[in-house]
OpenMM code with the backbone's topology and positions (N, CA, C; nanometers):
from openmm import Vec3, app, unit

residues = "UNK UNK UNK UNK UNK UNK UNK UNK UNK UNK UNK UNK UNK UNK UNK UNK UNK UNK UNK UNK UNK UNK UNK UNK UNK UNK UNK UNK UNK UNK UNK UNK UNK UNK UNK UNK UNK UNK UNK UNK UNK UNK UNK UNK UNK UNK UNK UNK UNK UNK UNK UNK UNK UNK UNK UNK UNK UNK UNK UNK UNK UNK UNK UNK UNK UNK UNK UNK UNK UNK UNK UNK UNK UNK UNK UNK UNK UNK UNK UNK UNK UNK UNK UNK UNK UNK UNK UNK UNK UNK UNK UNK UNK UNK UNK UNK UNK UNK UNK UNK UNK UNK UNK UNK UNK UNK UNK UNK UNK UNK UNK UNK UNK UNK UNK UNK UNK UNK UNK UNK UNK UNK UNK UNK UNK UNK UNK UNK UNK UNK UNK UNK UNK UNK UNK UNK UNK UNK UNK UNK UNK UNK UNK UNK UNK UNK UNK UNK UNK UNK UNK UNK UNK UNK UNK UNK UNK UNK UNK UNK UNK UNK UNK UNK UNK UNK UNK UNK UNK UNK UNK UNK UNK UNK UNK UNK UNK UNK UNK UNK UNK".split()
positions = [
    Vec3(9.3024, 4.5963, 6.7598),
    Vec3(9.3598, 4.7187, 6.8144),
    Vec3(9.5092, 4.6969, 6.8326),
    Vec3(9.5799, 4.8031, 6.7321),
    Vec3(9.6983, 4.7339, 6.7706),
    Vec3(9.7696, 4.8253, 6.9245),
    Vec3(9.8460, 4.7722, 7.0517),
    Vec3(9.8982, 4.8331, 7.1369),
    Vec3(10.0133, 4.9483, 7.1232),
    Vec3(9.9764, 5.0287, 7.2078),
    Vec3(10.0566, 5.1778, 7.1586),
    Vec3(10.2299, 5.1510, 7.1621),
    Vec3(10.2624, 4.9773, 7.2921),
    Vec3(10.3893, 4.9423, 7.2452),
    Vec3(10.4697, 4.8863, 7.1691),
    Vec3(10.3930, 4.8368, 7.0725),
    Vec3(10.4539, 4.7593, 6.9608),
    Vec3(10.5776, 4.8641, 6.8400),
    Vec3(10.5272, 4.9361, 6.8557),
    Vec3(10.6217, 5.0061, 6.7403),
    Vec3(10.7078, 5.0661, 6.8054),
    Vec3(10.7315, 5.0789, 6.9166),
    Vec3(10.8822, 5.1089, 7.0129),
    Vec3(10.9253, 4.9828, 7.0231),
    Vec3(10.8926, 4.8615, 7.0598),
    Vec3(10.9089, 4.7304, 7.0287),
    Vec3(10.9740, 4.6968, 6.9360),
    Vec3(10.9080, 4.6766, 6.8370),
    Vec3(10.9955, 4.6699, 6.7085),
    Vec3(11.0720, 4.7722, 6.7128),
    Vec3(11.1006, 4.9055, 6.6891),
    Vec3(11.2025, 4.9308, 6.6444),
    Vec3(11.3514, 4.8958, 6.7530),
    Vec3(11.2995, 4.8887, 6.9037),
    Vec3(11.3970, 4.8155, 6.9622),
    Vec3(11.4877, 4.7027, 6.8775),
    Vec3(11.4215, 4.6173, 6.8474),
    Vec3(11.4427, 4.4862, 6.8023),
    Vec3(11.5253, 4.4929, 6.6637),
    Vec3(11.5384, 4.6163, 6.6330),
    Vec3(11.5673, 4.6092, 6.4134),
    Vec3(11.6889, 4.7088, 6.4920),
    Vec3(11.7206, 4.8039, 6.6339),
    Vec3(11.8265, 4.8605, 6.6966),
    Vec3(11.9231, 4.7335, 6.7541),
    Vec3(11.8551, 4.5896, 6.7859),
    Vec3(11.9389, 4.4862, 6.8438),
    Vec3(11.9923, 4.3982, 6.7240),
    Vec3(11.9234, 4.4496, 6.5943),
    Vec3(12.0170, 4.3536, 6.4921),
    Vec3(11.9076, 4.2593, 6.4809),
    Vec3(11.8329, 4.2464, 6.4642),
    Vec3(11.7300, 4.1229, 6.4274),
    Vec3(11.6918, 4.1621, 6.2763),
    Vec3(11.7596, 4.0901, 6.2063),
    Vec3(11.7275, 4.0649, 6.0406),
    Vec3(11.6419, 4.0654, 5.9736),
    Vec3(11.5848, 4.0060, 6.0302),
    Vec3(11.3878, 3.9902, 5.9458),
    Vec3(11.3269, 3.9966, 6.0679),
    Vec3(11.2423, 4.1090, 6.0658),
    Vec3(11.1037, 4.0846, 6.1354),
    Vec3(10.9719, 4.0976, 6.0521),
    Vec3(10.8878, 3.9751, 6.1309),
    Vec3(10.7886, 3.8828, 5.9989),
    Vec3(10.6870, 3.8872, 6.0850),
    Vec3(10.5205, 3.9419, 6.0164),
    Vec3(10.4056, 3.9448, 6.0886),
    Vec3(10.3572, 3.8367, 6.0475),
    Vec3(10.3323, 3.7311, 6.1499),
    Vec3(10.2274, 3.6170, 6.0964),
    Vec3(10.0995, 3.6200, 6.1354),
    Vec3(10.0214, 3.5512, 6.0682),
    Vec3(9.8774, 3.6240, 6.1613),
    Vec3(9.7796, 3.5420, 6.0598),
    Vec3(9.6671, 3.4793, 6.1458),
    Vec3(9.5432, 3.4542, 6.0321),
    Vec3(9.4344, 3.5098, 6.0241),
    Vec3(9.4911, 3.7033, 6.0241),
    Vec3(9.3684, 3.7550, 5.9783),
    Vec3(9.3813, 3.7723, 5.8209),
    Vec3(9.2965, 3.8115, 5.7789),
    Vec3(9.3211, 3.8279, 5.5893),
    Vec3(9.4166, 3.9656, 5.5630),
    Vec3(9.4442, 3.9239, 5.4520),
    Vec3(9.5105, 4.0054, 5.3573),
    Vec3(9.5615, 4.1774, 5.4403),
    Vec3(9.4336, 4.2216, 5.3832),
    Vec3(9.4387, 4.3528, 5.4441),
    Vec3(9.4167, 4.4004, 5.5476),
    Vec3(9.3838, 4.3246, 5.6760),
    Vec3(9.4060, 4.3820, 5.8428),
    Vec3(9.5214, 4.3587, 5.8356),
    Vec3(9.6316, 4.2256, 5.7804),
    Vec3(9.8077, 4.2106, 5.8414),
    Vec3(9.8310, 4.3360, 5.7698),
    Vec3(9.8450, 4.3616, 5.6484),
    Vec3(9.9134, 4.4937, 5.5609),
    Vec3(9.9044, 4.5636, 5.6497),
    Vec3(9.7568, 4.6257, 5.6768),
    Vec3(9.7672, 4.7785, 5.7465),
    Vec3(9.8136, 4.7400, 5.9076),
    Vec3(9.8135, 4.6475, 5.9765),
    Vec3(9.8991, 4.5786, 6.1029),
    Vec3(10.0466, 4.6451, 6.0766),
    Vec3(10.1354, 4.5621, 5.9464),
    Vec3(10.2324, 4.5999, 5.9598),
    Vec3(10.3038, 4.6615, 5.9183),
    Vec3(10.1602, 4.8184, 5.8537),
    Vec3(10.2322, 4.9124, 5.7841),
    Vec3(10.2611, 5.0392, 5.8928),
    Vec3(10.1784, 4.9741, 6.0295),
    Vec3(10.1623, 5.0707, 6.1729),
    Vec3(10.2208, 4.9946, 6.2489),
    Vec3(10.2636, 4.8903, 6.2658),
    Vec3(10.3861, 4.8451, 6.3201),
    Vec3(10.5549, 4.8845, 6.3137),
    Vec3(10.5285, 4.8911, 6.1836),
    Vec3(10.6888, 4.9271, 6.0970),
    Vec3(10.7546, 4.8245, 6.0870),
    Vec3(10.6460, 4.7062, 6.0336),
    Vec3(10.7392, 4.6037, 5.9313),
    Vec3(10.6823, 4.5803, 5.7926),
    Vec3(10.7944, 4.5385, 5.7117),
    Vec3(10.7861, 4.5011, 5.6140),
    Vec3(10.7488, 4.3940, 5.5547),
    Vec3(10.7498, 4.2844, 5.6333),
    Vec3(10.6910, 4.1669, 5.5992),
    Vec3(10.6024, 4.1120, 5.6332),
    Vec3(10.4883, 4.1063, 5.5801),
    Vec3(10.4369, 3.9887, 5.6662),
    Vec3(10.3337, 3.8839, 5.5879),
    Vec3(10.3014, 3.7761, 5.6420),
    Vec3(10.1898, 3.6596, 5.5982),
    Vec3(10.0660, 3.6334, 5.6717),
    Vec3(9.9864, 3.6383, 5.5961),
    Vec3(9.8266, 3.6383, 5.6062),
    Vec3(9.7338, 3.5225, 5.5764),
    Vec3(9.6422, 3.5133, 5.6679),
    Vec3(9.5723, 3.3814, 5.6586),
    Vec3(9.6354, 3.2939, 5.6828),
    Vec3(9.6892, 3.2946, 5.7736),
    Vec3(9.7824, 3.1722, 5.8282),
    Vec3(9.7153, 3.0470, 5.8949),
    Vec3(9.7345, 2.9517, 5.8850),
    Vec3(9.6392, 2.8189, 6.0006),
    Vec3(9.8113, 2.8013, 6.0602),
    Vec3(9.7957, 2.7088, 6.1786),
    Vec3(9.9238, 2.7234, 6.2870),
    Vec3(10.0416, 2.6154, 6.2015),
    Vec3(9.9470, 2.5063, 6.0762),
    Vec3(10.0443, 2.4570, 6.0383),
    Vec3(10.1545, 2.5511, 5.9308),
    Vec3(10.0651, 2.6587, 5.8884),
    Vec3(10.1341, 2.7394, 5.7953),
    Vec3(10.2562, 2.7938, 5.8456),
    Vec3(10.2239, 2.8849, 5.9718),
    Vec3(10.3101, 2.9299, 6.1198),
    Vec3(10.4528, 2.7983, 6.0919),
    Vec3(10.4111, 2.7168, 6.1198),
    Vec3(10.5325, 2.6045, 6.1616),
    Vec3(10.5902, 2.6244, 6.0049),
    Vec3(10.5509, 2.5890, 5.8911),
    Vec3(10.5964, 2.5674, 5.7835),
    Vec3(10.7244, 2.6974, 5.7765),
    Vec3(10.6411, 2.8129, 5.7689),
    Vec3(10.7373, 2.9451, 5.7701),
    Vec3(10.8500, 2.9369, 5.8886),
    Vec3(10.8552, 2.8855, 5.9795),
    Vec3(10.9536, 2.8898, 6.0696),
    Vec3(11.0769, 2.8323, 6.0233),
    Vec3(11.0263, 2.6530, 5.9570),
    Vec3(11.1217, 2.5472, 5.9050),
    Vec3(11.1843, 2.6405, 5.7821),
    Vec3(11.1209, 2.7176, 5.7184),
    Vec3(11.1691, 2.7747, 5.5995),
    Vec3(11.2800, 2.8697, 5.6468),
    Vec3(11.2807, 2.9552, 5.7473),
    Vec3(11.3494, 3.0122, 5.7921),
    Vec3(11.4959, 2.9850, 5.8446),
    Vec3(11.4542, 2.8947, 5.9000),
    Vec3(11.5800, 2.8047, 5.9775),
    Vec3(11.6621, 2.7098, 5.8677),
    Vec3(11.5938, 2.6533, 5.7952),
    Vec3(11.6640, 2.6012, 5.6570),
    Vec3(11.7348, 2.6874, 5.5811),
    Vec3(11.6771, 2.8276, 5.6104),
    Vec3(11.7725, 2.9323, 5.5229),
    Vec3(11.8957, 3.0075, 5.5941),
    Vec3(11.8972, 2.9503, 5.7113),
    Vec3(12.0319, 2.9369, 5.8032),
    Vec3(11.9939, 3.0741, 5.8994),
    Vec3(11.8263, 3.0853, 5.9601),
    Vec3(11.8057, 3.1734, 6.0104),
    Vec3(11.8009, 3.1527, 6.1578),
    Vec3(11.8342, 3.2097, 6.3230),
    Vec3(11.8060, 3.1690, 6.4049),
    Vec3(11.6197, 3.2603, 6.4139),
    Vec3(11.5615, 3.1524, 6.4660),
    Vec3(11.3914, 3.2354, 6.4631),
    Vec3(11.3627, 3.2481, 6.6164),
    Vec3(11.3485, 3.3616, 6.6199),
    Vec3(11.2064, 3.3847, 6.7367),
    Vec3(11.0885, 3.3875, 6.7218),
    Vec3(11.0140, 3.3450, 6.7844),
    Vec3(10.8878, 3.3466, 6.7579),
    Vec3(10.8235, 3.3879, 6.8629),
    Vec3(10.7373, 3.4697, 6.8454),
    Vec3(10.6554, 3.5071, 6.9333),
    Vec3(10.5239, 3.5103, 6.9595),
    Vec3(10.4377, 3.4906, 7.0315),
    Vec3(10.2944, 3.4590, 6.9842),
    Vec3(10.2407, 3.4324, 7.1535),
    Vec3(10.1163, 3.4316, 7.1390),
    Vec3(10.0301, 3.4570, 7.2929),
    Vec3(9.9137, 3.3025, 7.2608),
    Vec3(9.8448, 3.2817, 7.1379),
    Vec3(9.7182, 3.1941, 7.1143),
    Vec3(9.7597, 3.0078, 7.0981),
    Vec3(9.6425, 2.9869, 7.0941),
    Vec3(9.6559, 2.8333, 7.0626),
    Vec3(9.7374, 2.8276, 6.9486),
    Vec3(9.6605, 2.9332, 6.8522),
    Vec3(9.7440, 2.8765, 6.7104),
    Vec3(9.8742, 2.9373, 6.7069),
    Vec3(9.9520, 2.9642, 6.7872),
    Vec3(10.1037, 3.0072, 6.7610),
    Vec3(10.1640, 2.9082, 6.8408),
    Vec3(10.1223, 2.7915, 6.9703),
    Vec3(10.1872, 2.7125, 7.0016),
    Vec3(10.2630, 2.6486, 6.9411),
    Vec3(10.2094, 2.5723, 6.8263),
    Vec3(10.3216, 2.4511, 6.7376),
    Vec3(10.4824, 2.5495, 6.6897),
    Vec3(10.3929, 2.6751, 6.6356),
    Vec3(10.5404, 2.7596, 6.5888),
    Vec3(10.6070, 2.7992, 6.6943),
    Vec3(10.5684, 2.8158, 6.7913),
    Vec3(10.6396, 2.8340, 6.9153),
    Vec3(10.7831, 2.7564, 6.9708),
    Vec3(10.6992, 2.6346, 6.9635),
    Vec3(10.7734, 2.4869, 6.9710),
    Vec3(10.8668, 2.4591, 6.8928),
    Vec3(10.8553, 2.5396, 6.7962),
    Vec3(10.9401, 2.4761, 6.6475),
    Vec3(11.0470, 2.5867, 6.6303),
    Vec3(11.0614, 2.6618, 6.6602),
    Vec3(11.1569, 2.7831, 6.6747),
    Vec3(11.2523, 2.7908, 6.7750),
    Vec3(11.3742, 2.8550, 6.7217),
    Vec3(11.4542, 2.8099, 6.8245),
    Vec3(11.4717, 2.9130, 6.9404),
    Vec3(11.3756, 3.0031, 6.9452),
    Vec3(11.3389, 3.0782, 7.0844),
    Vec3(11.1959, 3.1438, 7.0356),
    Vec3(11.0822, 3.0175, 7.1376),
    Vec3(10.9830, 3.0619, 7.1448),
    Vec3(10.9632, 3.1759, 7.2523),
    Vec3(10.8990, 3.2826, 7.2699),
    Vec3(10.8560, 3.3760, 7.3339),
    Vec3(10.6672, 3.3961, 7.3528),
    Vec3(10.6467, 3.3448, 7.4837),
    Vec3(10.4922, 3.3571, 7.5066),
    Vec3(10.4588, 3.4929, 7.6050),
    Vec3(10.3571, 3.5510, 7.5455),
    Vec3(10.3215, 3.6599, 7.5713),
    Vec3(10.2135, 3.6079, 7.6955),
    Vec3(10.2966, 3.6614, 7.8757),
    Vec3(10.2296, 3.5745, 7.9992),
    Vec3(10.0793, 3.5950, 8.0020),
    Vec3(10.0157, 3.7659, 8.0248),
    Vec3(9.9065, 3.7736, 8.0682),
    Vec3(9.8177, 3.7207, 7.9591),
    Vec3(9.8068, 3.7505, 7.8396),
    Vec3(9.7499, 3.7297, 7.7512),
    Vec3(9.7151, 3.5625, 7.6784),
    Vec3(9.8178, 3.5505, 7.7368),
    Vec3(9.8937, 3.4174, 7.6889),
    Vec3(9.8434, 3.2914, 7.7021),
    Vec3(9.7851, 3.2204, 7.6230),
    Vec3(9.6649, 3.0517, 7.6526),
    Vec3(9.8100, 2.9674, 7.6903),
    Vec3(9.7349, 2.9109, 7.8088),
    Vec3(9.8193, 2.7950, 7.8349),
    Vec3(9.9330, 2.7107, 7.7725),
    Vec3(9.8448, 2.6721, 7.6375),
    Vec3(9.8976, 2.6003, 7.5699),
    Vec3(10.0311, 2.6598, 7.4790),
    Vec3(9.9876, 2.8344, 7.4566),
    Vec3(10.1529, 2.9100, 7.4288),
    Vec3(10.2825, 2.9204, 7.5208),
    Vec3(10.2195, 2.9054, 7.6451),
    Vec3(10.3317, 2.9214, 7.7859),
    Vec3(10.3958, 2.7476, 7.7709),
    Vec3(10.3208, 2.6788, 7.7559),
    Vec3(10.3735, 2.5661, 7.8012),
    Vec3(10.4730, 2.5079, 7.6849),
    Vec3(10.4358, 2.5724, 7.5042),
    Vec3(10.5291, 2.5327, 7.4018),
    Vec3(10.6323, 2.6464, 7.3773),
    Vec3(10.6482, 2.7338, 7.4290),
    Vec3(10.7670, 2.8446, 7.4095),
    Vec3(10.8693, 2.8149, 7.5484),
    Vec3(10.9722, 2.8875, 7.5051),
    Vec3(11.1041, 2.8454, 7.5637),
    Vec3(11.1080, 2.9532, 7.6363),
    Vec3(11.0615, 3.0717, 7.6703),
    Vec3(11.0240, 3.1731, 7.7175),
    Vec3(10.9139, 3.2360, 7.7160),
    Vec3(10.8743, 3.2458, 7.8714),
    Vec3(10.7611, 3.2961, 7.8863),
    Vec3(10.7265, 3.4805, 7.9732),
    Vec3(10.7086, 3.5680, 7.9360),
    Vec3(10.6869, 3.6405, 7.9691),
    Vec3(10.5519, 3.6572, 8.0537),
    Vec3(10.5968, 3.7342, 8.1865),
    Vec3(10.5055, 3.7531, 8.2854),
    Vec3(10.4047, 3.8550, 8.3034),
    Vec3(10.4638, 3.9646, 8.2154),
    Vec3(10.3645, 4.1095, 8.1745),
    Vec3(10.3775, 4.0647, 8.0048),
    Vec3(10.2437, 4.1530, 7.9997),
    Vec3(10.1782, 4.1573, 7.8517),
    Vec3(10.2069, 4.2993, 7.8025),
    Vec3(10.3265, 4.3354, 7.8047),
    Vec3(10.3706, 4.4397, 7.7319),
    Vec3(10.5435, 4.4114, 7.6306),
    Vec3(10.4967, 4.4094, 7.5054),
    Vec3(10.5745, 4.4015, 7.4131),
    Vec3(10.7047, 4.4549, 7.4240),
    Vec3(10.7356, 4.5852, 7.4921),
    Vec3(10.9040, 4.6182, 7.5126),
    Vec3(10.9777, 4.5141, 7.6139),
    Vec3(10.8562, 4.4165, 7.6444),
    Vec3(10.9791, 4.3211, 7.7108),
    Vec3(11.0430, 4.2278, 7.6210),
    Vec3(10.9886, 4.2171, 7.4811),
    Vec3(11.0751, 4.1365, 7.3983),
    Vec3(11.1855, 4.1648, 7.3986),
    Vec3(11.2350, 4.2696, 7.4064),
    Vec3(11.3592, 4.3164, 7.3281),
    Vec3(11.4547, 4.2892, 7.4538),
    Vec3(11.4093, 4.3410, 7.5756),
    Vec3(11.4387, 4.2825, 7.7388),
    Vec3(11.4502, 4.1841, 7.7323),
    Vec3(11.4071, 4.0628, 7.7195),
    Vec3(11.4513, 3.9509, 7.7452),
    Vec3(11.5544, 3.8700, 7.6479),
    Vec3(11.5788, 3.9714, 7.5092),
    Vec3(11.6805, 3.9128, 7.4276),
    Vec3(11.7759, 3.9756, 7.4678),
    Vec3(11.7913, 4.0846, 7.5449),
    Vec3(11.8962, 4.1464, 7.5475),
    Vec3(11.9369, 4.0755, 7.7288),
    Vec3(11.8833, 3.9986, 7.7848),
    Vec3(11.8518, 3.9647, 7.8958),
    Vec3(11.9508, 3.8045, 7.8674),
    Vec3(11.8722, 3.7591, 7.7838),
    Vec3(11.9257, 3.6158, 7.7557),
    Vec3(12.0954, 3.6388, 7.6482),
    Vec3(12.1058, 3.7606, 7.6050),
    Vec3(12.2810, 3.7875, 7.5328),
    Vec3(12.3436, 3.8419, 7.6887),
    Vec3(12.3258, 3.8583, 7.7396),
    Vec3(12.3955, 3.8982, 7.8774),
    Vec3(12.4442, 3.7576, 7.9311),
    Vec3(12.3441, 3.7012, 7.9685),
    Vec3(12.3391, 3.5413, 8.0467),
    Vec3(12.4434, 3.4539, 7.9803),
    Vec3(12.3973, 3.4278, 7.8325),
    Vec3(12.5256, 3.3468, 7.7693),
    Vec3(12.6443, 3.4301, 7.7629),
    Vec3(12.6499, 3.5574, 7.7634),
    Vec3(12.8093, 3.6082, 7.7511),
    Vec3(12.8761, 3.5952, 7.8882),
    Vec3(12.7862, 3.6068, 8.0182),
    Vec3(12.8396, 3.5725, 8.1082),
    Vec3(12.8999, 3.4332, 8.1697),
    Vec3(12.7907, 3.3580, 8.0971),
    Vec3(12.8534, 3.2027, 8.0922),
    Vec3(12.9681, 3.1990, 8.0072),
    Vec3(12.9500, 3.2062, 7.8646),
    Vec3(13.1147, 3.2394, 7.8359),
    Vec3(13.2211, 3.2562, 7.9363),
    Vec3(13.2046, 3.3608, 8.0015),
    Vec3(13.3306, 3.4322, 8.1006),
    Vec3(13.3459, 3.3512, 8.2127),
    Vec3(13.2638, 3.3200, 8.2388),
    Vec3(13.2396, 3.1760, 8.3741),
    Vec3(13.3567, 3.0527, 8.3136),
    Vec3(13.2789, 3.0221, 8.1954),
    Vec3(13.3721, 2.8946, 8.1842),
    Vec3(13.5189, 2.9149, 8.0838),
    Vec3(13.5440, 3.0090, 8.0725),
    Vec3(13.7071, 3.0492, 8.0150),
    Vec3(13.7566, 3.0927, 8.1448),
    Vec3(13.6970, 3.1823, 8.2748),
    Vec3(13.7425, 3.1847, 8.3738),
    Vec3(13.8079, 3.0344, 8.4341),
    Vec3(13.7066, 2.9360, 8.4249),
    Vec3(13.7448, 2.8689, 8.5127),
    Vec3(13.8514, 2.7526, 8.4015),
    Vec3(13.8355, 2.7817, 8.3512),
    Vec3(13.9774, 2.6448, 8.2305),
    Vec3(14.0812, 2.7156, 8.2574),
    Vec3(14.0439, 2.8951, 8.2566),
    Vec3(14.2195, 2.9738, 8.2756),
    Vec3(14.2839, 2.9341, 8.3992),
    Vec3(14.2367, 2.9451, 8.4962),
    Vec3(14.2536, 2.8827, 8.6136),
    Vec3(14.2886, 2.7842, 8.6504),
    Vec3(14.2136, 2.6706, 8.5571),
    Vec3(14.2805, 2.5492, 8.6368),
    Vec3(14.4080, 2.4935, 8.5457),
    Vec3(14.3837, 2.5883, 8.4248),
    Vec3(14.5594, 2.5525, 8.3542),
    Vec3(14.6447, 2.6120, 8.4097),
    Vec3(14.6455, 2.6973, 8.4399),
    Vec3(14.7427, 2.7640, 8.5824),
    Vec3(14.8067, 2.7440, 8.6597),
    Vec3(14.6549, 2.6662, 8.7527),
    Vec3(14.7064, 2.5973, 8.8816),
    Vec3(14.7809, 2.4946, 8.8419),
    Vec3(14.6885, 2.4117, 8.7497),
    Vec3(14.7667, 2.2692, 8.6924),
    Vec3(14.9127, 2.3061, 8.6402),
    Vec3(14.9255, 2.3837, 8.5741),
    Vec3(15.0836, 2.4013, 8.5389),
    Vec3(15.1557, 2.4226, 8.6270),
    Vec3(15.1426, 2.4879, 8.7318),
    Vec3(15.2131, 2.5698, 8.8632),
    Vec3(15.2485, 2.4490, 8.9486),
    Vec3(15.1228, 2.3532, 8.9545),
    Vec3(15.1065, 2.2573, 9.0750),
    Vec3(15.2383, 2.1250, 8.9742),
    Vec3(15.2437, 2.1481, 8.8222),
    Vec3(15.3250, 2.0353, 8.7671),
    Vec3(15.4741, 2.0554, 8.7674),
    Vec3(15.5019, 2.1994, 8.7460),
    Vec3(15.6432, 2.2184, 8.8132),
    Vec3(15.6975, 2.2469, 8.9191),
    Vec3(15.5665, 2.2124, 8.9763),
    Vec3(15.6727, 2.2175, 9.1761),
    Vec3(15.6276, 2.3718, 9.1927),
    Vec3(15.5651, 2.4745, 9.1793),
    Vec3(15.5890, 2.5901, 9.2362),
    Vec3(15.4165, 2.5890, 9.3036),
    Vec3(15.3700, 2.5055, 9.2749),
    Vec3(15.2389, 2.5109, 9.3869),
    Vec3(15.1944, 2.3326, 9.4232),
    Vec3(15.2119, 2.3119, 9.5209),
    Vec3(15.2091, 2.1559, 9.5843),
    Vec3(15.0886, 2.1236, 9.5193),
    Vec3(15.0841, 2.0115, 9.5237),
    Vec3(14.8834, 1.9484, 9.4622),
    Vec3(14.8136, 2.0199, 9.5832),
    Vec3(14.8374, 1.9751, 9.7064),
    Vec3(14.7208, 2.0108, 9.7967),
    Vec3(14.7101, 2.1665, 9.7942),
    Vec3(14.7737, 2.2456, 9.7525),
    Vec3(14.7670, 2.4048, 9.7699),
    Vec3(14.7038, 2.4241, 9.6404),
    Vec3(14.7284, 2.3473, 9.5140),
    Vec3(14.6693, 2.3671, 9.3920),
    Vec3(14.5454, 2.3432, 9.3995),
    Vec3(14.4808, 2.2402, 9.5167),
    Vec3(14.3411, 2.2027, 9.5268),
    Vec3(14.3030, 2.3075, 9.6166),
    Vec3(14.3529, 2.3586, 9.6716),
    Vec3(14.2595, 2.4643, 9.7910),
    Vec3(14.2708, 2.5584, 9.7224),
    Vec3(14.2993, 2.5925, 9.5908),
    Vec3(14.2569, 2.7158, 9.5117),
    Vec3(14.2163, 2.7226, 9.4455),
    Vec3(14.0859, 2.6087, 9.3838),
    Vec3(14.0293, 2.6126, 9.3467),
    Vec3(13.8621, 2.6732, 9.3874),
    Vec3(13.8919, 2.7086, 9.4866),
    Vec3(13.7925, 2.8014, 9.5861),
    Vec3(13.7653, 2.9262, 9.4942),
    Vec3(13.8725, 2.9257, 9.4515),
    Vec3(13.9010, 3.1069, 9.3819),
    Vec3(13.7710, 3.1209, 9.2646),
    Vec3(13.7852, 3.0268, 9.1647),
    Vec3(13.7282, 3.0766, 9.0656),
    Vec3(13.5721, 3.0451, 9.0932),
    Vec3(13.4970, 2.9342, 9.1975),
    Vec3(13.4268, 2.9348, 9.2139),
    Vec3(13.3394, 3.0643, 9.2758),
    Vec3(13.3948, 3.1306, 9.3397),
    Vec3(13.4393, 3.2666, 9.4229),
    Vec3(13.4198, 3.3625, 9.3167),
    Vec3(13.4988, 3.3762, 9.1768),
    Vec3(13.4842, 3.5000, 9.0760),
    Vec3(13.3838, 3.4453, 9.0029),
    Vec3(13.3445, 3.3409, 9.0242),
    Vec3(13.2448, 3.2967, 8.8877),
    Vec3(13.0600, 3.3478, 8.9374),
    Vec3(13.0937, 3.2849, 9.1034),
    Vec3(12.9823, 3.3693, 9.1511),
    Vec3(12.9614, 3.5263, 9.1206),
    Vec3(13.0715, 3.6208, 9.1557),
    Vec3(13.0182, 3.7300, 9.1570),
    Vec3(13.0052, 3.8118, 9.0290),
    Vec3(13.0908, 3.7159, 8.9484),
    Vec3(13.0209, 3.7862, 8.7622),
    Vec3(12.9004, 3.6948, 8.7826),
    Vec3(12.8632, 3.6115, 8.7741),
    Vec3(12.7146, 3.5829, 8.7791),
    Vec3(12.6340, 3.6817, 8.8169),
    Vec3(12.6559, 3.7395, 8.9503),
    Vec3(12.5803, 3.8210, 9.0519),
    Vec3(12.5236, 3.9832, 8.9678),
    Vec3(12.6411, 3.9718, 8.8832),
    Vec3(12.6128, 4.0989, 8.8408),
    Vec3(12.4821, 4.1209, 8.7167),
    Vec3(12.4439, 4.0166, 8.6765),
    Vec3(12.3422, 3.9875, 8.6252),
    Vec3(12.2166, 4.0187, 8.6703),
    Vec3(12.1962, 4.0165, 8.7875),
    Vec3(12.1052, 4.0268, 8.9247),
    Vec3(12.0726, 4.1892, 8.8956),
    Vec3(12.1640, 4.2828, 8.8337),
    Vec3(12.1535, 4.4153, 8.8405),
    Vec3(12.0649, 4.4237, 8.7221),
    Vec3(11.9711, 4.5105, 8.7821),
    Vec3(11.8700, 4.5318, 8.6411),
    Vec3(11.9198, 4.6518, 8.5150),
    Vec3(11.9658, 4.6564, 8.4337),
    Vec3(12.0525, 4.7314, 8.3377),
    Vec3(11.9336, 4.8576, 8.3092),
    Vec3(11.9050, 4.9527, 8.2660),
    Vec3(11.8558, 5.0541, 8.1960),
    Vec3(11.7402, 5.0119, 8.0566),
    Vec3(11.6559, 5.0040, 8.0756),
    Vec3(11.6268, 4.9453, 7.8976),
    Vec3(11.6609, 5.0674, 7.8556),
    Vec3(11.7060, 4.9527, 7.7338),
    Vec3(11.7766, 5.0122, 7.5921),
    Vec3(11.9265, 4.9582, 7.6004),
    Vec3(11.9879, 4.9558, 7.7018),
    Vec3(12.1217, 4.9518, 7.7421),
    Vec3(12.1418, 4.7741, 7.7221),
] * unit.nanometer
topology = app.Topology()
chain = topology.addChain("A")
for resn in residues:
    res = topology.addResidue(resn, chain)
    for name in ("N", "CA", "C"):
        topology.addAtom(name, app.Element.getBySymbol(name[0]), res)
């Protein structure tokens, strides 16, 4: 049965720029086709065993691809592991997928994929800004404090500052954005 969120799902995901999206699956032939002709993808592989899963991942990444992978069962663990952002589907999800993916989701509803990539491009852009904040700063101070126009000890008590802005762009992360946004 496929879930009524998958195809808002995906098309989220092909709206965030994701290049290839690939159905893996070891049911036969014709349940993946008609899977991912009601999904709305174009690709996918059938009869898969989990070493096949891993094989297609390495192929991917050799072709200079970053992979997500996503998967809930035993047999998507290894590909999980092997990708460079596993995604485990929580409720649904065997142990053994939570414990080899790099992300684990807590609800079993598919529009959180796209949420948590757009979740995790927030996080690193904010780290970005964190740490160019804080080098701008201390070349600053350091320059200021080397020609005499800010003493060392006044150059060290302002370093309060960026710890101070770095928190509250962090903070803003904390705000839950709109999905889609």
């Amino acid at each position: 049965v496929i879930r009524a969120e998958i195809p808002e799902a995906v098309a989220a995901l092909k709206r965030l720029g994701m290049k290839r999206l690939m159905l893996l699956t070891g049911d036969n032939e014709r349940v993946a086709a008609a899977v991912a002709a009601r999904v709305g993808l174009s690709e996918y592989r059938a009869s898969l065993l989990p070493e096949d899963k891993i094989a297609i991942v390495r192929e991917l990444q050799h072709a200079g691809y970053t992979v997500v992978m996503v998967g809930d069962g035993v047999n998507d663990a290894p590909a999980l592991a092997q990708a460079d952002v596993g995604i485990a589907m929580g409720v649904a999800g065997s142990d053994v997928a939570l414990e080899a993916a790099h992300v684990a989701l807590m609800r079993d509803d598919w529009r959180e994929i796209p949420e948590a990539i757009r979740t995790g491009r927030r996080t690193y852009r904010t780290i970005r800004q964190n740490i160019a904040l804080g080098i701008t700063w201390d070349v600053i101070t350091m320059g200021l404090a080397s020609v005499g126009i800010l003493s060392p000890v006044m150059a060290a008590a302002t370093e309060v500052v960026p710890d101070v802005l770095v928190s509250l762009n962090s903070a803003r992360l904390l705000k839950t954005p709109r999905r889609g946004n």
